[in-house]
C-alpha positions in Angstrom: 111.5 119.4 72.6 112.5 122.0 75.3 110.5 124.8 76.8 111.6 127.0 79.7 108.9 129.2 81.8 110.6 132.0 84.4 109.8 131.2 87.7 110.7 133.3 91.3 112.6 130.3 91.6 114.3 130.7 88.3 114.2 129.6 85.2 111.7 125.9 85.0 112.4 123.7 82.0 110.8 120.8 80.3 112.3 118.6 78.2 110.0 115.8 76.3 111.8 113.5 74.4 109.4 113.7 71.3 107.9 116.3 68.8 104.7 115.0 68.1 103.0 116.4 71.4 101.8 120.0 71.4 103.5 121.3 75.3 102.3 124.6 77.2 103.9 125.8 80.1 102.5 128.4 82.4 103.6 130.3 86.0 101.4 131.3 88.6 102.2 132.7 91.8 99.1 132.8 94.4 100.6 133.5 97.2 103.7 135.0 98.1 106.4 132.5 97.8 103.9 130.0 96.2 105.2 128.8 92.8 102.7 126.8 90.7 103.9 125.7 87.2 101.9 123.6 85.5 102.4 121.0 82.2 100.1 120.0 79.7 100.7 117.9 76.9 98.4 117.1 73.8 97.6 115.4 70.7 95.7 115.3 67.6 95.3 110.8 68.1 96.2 108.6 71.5 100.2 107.7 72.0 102.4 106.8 74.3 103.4 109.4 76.5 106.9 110.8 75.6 109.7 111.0 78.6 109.1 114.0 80.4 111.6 115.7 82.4 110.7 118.9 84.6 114.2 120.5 86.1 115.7 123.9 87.7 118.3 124.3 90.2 118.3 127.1 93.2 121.7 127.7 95.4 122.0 125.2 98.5 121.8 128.1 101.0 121.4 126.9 104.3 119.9 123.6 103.4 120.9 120.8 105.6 118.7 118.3 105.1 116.5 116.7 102.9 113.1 115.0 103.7 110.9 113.0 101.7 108.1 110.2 102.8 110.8 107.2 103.0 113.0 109.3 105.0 112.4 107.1 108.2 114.1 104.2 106.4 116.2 106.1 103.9 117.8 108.7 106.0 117.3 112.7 105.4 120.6 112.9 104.1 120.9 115.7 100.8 122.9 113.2 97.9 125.0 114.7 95.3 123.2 114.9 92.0 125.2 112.7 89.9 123.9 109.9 92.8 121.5 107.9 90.7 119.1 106.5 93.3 115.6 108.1 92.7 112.4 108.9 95.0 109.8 106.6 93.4 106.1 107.6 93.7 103.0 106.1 92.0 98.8 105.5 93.3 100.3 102.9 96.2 104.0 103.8 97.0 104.9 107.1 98.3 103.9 110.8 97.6 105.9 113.3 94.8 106.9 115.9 97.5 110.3 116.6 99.1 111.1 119.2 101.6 114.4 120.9 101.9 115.1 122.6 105.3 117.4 124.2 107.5 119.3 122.8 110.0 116.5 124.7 112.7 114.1 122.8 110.6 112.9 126.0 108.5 111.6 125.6 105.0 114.2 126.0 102.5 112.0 124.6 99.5 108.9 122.6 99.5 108.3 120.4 96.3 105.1 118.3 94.9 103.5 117.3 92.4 100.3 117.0 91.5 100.4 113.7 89.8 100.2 111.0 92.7 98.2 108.6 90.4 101.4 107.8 87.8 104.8 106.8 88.2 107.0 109.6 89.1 110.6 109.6 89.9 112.0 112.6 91.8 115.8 113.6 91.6 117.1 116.1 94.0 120.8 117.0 95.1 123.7 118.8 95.0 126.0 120.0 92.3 128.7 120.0 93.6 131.2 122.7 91.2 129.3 125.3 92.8 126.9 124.3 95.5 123.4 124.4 93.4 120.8 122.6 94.1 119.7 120.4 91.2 115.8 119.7 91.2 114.2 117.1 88.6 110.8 115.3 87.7 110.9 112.8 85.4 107.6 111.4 83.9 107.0 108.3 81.7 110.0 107.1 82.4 108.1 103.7 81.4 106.3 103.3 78.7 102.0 104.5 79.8 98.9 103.7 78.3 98.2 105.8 75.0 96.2 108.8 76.1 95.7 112.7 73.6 96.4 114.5 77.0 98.2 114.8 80.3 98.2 117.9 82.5 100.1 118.4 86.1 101.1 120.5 88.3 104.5 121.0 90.2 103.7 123.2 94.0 107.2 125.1 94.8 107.2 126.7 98.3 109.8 128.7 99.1 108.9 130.9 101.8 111.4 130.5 104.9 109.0 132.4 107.3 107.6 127.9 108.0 108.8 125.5 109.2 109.1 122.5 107.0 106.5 120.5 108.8 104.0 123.7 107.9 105.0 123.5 104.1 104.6 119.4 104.2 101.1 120.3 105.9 100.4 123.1 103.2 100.9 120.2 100.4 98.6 117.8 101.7 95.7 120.6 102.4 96.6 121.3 98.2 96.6 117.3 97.1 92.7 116.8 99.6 91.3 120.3 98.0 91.5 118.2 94.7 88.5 116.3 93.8 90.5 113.0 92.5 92.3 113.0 96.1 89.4 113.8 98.3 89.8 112.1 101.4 87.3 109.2 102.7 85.5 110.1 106.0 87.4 108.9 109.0 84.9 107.4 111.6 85.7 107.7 115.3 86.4 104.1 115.7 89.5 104.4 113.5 91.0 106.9 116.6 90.7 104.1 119.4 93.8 101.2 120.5 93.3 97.9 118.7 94.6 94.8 118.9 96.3 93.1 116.3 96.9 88.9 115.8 99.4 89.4 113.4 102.7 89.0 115.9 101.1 87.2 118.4 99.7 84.5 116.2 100.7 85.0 112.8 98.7 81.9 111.1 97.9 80.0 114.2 94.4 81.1 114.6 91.2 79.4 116.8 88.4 81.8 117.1 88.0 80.7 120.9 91.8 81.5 121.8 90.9 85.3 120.2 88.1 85.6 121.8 89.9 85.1 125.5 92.5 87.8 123.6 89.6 90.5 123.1 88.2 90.1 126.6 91.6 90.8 127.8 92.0 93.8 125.5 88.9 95.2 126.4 90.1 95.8 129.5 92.9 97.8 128.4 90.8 100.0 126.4 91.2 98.4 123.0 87.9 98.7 121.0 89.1 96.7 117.9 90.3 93.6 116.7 92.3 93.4 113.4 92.3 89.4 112.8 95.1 88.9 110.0 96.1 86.5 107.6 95.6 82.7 108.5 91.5 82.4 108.9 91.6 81.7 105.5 93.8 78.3 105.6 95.1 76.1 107.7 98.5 75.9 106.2 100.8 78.0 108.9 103.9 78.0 106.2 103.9 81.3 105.9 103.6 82.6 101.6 100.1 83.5 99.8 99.7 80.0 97.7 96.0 79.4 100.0 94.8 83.2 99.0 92.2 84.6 96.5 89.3 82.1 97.6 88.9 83.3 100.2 86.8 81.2 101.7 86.8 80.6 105.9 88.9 77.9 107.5 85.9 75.8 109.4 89.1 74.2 111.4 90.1 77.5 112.8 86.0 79.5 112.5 83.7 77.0 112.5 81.2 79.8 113.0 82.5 82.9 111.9 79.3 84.9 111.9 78.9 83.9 116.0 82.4 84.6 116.7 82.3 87.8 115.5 78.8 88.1 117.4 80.8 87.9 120.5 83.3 89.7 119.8 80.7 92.6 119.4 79.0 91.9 122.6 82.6 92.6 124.1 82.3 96.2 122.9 84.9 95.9 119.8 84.7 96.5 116.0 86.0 93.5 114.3 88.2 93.9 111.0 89.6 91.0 108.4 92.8 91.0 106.5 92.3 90.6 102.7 95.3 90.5 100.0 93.9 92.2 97.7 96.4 91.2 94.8 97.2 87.6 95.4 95.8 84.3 93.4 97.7 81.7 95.4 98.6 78.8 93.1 96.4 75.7 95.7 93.1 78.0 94.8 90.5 78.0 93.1 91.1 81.5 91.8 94.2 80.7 90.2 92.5 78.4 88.1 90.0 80.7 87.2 91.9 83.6 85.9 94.1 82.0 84.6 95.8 84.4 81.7 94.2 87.6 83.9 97.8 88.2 86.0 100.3 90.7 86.0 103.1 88.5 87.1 104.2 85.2 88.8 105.9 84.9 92.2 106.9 81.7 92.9 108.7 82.4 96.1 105.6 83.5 97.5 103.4 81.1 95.4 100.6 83.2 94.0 100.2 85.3 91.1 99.3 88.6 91.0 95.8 89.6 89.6 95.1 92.2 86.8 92.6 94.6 88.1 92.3 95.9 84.3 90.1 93.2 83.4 86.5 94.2 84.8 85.2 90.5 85.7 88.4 90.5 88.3 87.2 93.5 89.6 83.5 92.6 90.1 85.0 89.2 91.6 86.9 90.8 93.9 84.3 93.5 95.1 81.7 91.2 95.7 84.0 88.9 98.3 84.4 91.8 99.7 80.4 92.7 99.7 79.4 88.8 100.7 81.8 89.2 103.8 80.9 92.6 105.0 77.3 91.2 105.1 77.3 87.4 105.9 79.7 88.2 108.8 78.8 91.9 110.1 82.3 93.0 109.3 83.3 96.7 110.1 85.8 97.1 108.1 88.8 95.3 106.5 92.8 95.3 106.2 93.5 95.5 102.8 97.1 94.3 102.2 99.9 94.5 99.3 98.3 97.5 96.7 102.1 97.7 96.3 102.0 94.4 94.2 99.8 96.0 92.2 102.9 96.3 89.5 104.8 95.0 86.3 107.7 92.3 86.9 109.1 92.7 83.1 106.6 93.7 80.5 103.1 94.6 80.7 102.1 91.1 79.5 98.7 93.1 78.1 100.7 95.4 75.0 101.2 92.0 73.4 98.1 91.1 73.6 96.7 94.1 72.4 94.7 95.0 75.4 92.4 92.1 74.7 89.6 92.3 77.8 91.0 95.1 79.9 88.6 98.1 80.4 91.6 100.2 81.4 94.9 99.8 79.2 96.7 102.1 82.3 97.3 100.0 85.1 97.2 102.8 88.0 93.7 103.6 86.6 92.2 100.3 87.2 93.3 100.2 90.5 91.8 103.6 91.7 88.4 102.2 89.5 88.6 98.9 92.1 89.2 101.2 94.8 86.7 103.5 94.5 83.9 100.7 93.7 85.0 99.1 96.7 84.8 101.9 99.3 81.1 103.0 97.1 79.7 99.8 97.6 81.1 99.1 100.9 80.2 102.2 102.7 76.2 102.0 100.5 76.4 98.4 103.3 78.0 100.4 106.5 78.6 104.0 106.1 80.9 103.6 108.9 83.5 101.1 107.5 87.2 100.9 108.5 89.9 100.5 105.9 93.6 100.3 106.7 95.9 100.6 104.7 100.1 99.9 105.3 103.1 101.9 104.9 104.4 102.9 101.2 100.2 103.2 99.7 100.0 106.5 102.3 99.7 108.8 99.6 97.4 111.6 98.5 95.1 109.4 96.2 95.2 106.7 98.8 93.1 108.8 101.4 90.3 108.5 98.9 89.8 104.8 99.9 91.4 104.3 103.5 90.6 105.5 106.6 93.7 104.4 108.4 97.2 104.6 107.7 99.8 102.5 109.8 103.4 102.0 109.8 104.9 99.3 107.8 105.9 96.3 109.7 108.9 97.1 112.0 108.6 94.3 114.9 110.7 95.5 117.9 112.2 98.3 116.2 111.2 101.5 117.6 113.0 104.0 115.8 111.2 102.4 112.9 107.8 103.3 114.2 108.1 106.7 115.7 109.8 108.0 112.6 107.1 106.0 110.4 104.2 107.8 112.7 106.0 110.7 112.3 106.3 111.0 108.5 102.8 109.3 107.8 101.3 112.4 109.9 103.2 115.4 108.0 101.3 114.4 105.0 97.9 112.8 106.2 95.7 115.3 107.2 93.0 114.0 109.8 93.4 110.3 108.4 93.8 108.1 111.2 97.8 107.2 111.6 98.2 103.8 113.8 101.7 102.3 114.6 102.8 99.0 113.8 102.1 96.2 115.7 103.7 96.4 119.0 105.7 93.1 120.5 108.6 92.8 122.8 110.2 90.1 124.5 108.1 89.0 127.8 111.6 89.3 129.5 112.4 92.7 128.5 112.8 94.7 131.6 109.3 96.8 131.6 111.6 100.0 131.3 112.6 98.9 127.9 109.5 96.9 127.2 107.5 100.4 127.6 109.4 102.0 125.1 107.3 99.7 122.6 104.7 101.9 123.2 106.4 105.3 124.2 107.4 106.1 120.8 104.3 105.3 119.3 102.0 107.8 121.6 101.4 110.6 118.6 99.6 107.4 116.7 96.7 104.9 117.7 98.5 102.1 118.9 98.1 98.5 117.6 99.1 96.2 120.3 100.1 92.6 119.2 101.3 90.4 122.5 99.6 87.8 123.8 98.0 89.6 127.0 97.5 86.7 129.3 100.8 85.6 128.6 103.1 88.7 128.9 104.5 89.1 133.2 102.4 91.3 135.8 104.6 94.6 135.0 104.3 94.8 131.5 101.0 94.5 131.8 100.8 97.5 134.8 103.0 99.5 131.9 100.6 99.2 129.5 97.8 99.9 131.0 99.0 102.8 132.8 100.1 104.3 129.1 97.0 103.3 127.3 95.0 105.1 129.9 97.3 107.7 129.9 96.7 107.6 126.0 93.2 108.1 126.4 92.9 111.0 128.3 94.8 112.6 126.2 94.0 111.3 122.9 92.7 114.8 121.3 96.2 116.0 121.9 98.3 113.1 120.6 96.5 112.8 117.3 94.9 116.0 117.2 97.1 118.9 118.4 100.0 120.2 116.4 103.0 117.8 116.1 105.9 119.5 116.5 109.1 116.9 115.5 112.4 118.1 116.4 115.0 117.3 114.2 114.0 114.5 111.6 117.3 114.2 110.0 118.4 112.7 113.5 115.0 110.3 113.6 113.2 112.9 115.7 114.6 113.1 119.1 111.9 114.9 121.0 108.3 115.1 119.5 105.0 117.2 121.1 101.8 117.5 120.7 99.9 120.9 121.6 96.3 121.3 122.0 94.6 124.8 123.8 96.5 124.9 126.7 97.9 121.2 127.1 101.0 119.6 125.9 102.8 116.1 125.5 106.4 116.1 125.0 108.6 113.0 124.6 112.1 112.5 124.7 113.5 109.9 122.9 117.2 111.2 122.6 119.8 110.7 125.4 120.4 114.1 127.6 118.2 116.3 126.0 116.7 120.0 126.7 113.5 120.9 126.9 112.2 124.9 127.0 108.8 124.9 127.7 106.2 128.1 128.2 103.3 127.0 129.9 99.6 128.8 129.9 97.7 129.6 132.9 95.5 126.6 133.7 97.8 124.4 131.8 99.1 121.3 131.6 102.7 119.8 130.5 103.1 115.9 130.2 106.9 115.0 130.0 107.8 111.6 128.9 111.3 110.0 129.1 111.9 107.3 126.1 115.6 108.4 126.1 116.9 105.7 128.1 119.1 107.8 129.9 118.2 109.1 133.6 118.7 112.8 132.7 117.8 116.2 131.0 117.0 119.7 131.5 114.0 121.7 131.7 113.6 125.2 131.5 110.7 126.5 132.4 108.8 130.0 132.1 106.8 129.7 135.2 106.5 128.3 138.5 104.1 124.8 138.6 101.2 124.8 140.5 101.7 121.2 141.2 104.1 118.2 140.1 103.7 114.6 139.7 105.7 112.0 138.6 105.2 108.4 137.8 107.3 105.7 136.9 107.5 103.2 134.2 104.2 101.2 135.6 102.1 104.1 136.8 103.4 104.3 140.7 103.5 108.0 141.9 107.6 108.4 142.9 109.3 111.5 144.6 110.7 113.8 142.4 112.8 116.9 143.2 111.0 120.0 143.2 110.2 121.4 139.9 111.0 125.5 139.6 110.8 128.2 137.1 114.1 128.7 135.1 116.5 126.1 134.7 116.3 122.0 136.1 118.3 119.4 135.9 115.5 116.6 135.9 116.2 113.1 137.2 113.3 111.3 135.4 114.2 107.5 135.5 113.8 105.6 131.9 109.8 105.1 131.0 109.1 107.8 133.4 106.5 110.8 133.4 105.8 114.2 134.9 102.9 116.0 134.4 103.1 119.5 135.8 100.2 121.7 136.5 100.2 125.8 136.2 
């Protein structure tokens, strides 16, 4: 079956491989250069829903690169469209938008979809007999859950009068304004530094030995602890086989409730690692739901859980209830919704569906979801989810508070252009970085750029503190307080990220009349046009010595300060054009 709709853009077709679905196809235009075509399917009995392909084409006019959310690690670069990779979203991987731009990083077209919840595969590149763009959605592509009915809706944004960071920040406002992707409150505790055990002691854990860590921590301004996996066992092998008890390790917490205590009385919320997915095969939970799992991994060692089934929802809502209570939790890391999955088959069609609640898989997860963060927040209105990179998408802000890059250790690029693509499409979610670790013998210049290109982000820091030399540690405290004071303007001004198809080599933050501005590529230029009464923060992460500033207006005053926070002499600083001698690390904060 194929039905075409005229678009602004164009003729929009759909093709549905089958002719026993009824298919309706309408074009609305709100706005000027504002496309919204939506889909809906429907029959008279429950069926599988037919392949679905949505597709039109435009002419690649000054489009030179191509953004999606997995451009950090997949590059921007715009494919042919006989290239047969595919953007993947579903509920925990990804969001169903794509951004085409200009090489000055205006919108060219701005794509998404409404559907976040089911698997979506997004094809978009050039044809290359005449230089068209060709644009597809394909639906169903596996075989769903029988269902009468399916309506979406695809958001095409043309206008070239935005940039594409405005058209990626229009699309988010459209996915919270809908009540399944409503976004979870985000407390103030979500926006402070916290520290993190996962690099520093992976699963070698003793309550006492994090303890000395927080005291430490608190004294560079962290107000958290994120205590990951390991408190659970005392196997240090690595793998999940110990997981889905999830009972404490007495070895390691021998009183978890009074460690936690004191790590309160330090001044610091305290959050636990969960896997949410894992039945390891040395527990008791294995055991237990045994014929309830979605898959085996036997390289890891656990099996993965069905959340279709009710009782292994309730089973894992109430740990999750008992531990929030029993230990005055505030909140909780909840790891690997991306196992959530099928290896093979969907062991449940040959069993008919016997004793799930929800025959579609995505479903059952956003029904565990949702129960958790209702009952959780009925105990502490305030609580503190975080979720990783690839489940940062729009239905995943219903249930997590804090998004954070996926784990990158040591690799900066990694983390800056994570931050920097988790923030085009997360609203006022908290974004963290990764875990931050270097080498203690890093030079502190290259140490501090751990941090420096995770400043438009909360960091998480992750070395041991009493262990890491005297500079590193005058680094990072001179950047976290630095971080601090301007922490409204890092996470709340507008982010401005120049050129993403080259990893984003200068990114700043605006807010009233301040601004932070990083460099991060070698020899860069930097035009800024300062306000009376404000303030310009300039921060080298290039690695390089120089760069030029060109300046509207004379400063009032000029600072600068290297690597570890000591005031050095700079040349004078004048209106028009500078070549800047900044050494690696550095700052300047100029007053007007």
């Amino acid at each position: 079956m194929l039905k075409t709709v005229n678009t602004p853009v164009g003729p929009v077709s759909v093709h549905i491989q089958s002719d026993d679905w009824n298919c309706e196809l309408r074009n609305n235009n709100p706005l000027p250069g504002i496309t919204l075509v939506t889909l809906e399917l429907q029959r008279d009995t429950p069926a599988v829903l037919p392949q679905t392909t949505i597709s039109w084409v435009i002419p690649s006019i000054d489009i030179q690169y191509r953004w999606h959310p997995f451009a950090g690690t997949t590059g921007c670069w715009l494919p042919p469209d006989w290239n047969q990779s595919l953007l993947h979203s579903e509920l925990a991987i990804g969001s169903p938008v794509v951004s085409l731009c200009s090489h000055r990083g205006a919108n060219r077209m701005t794509f998404a979809f409404s559907d976040a919840l089911n698997p979506v595969d997004i094809r978009c590149g050039i044809r290359e007999t005449d230089a068209w763009l060709v644009n597809e959605i394909h639906c169903f592509t596996t075989p769903s859950a029988p269902a009468d009915s399916y309506c979406a809706t695809l958001r095409i944004d043309t206008r070239s009068s935005v940039s594409g960071e405005t058209a990626l920040a229009d699309v988010a406002a459209w996915w919270a304004a809908m009540p399944e992707y409503r976004p979870c409150p985000v407390p103030d505790a979500a926006r402070h530094p916290f520290y993190s055990t996962w690099y520093s002691f992976h699963q070698d854990l003793f309550d006492h030995e994090l303890e000395e860590e927080c005291k430490l921590a608190r004294e560079y301004g962290m107000e958290g602890i994120i205590v990951d996996d390991g408190w659970q066992t005392e196997d240090n092998s690595r793998g999940y086989a110990y997981c889905g008890d999830w009972e404490i390790c007495l070895k390691r917490f021998p009183r978890m409730r009074e460690h936690v205590d004191r790590v309160h009385a330090l001044g610091m919320k305290y959050l636990l690692w969960y896997s949410l997915v894992w039945a390891g095969y040395e527990s008791e939970a294995y055991r237990r739901f045994s014929g309830k799992f979605l898959y085996h991994n036997d390289r890891l060692r656990a099996a993965a859980l069905d959340p279709r089934f009710p009782e292994v929802r309730e089973y894992l809502l109430n740990i999750y209830e008992r531990a929030l209570i029993e230990w005055d939790l505030d909140g909780f890391k909840f790891d690997f919704l991306d196992s959530f999955r099928f290896d093979g088959e969907d062991p449940a069609v040959a069993e008919g569906y016997a004793g799930r609640d929800y025959k579609l898989l995505s479903r059952a997860v956003d029904r565990l979801l949702t129960d958790a963060m209702t009952r959780l927040r009925a105990i502490r209105p305030d609580i503190l989810i975080e979720f990783r990179q690839r489940y940062i998408g729009p239905a995943m802000r219903k249930y997590g508070n804090i998004f954070r890059v996926g784990d990158c250790p040591c690799d900066v690029i990694a983390n800056r252009t994570g931050i920097v693509n988790i923030r085009r499409l997360s609203g006022d979610t908290a974004v963290h970085s990764d875990m931050l670790m270097w080498n203690y013998k890093e030079p502190v210049e290259v140490a501090a750029l751990q941090l420096l290109n995770v400043l438009f982000a909360v960091p998480q820091i992750s070395v041991r503190l009493r262990d890491i030399p005297e500079s590193h540690r005058r680094m990072l405290k001179f950047y976290l307080d630095f971080w601090r004071e301007f922490r409204d303007v890092l996470l709340d001004g507008k982010l401005h990220a120049r050129q993403p198809e080259c990893n984003d080599t200068v990114v700043s933050a605006e807010k009233e009349n301040r601004r932070i501005s990083v460099l991060y590529a070698a020899h860069s230029a930097l035009h800024l046009a300062p306000q009376d009464g404000g303030t310009e923060c300039i921060v080298n992460a290039s690695g390089s010595v120089g760069f030029v500033l060109d300046l509207d207006r004379e400063p009032v005053e000029s600072t600068c300060f290297d690597a570890q926070g000591n005031v050095i002499r700079l040349d004078a600083i004048h209106a028009g054009l500078n070549q800047v001698s900044l050494p690696p690390a550095g700052m300047i904060r100029l007053s007007f």
